[in-house]
N, C-alpha and C positions, 0 to 999 in steps of 0.2 A: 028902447034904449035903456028904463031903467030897469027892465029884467037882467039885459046885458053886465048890467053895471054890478047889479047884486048874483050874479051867479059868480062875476070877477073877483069879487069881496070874498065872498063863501068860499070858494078856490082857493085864493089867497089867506087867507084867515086858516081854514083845515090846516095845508102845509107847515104854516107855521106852530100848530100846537101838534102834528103828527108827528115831524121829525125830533124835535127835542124829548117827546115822549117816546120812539123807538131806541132813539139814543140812550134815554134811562133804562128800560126795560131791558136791551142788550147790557149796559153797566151794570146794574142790579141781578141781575143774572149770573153772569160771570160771577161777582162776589160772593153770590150764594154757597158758591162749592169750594168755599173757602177752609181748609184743615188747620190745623194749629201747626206749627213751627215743632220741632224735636229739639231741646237743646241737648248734648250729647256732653262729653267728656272737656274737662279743662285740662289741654296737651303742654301747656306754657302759660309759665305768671313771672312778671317781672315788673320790677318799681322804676321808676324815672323820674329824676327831681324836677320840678319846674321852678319857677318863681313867684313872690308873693305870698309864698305859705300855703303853695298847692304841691301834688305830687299827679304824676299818670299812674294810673296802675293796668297795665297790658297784658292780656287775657288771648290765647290762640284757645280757640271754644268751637268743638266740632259742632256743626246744625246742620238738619237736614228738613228742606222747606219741599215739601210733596206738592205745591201750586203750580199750578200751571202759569205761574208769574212772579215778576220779581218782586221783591218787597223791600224797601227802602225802612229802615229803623233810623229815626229822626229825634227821637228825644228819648230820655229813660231819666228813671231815679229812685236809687235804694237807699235803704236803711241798710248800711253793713257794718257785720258784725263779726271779729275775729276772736278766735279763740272763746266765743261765750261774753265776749268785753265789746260796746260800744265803739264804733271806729269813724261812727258822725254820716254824713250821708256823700252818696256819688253820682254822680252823671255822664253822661256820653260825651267826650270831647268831638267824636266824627262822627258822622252818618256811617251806617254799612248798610251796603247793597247783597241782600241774602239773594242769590242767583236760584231760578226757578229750576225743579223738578232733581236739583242738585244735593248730595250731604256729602260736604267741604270743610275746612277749616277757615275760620274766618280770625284778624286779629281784629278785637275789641279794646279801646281805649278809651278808658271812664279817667274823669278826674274826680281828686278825691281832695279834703284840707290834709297839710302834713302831720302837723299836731293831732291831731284826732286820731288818725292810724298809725304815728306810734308811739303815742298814751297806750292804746288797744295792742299793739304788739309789745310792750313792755310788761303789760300786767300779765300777757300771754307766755313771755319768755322762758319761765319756768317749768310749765306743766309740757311746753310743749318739746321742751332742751330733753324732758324724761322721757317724753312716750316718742317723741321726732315725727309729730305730726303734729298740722293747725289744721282748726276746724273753719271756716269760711259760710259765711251767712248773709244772704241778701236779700233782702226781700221789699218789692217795691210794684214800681210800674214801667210798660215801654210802650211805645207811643210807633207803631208802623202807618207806613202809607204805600198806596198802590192809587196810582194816576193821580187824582184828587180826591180818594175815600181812604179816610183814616180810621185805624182803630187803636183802641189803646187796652192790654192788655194787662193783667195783677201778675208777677212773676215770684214765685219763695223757691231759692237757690241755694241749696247745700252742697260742698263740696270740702273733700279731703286731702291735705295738700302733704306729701313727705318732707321735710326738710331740706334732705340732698338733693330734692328735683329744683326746690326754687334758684330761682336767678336774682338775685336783688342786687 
């Protein structure tokens, strides 16, 4: 009988430290062949007041995610910088869901203080009324997740914007 008992144990006991251990070793696996994200071309920028002495600033930003999964972007935060001048820092107002094996256009909507960005576009107004370009500078971190494994990547983002394209 207590042979019985401790082989019931032993059985029982394996199970439970085999299956959660397969379950990691498939999860851990899969993340392994994880590629970096492409960020591609900014197609569209446009500003959006809000209130409290915030603004949106909206971003259609092509990417192209080679995973064989989705990837959920949950938090970010830059240092931006327009024209070469200080414009204070921004954050993701939404999640986006970068769609697997996909390169899409996505809209990105960071919130930004109103003051800070245009202090930074006032000092910029001039160099850039001559040449009819701003220069756009970000550089921060973004924070993805896939099921319940997050990573948090460094991102430095340059980008050229003409005058006549923008929408504000």
């Amino acid at each position: 009988m207590l042979r019985v008992l401790r082989n019931k144990v032993k059985l029982h006991f394996s199970a439970k430290v085999l299956i959660p251990l397969v379950v990691a070793i498939f999860f851990f696996s899969s993340c392994g062949s994880y590629e970096n994200i492409e960020f591609g071309k900014v197609n569209d920028f446009r500003m959006n007041n809000k209130t409290n002495g915030k603004m949106e600033l909206v971003l259609k930003v092509k990417i192209n995610n080679p995973n064989d999964f989705n990837i959920k972007v949950v938090k970010s935060e830059f240092d931006l910088e327009i024209g070469g001048n200080s414009a204070g820092k921004i954050t993701l107002s939404e999640k986006v869901k970068i769609k697997k094996n996909k390169d899409e256009e996505y809209e990105i909507i960071v919130e930004a203080d109103k003051g800070e960005v245009t202090a930074a576009m006032m000092k910029t107004a001039f160099s850039s009324l001559a040449s009819k370009k701003v220069h756009l500078k970000a550089k921060g971190w973004v924070k993805g997740r896939v099921f319940i494994f997050g990573k948090k990547e460094e991102v430095d983002f340059k980008h050229e914007f003409n005058l006549d394209d923008l929408k504000i």
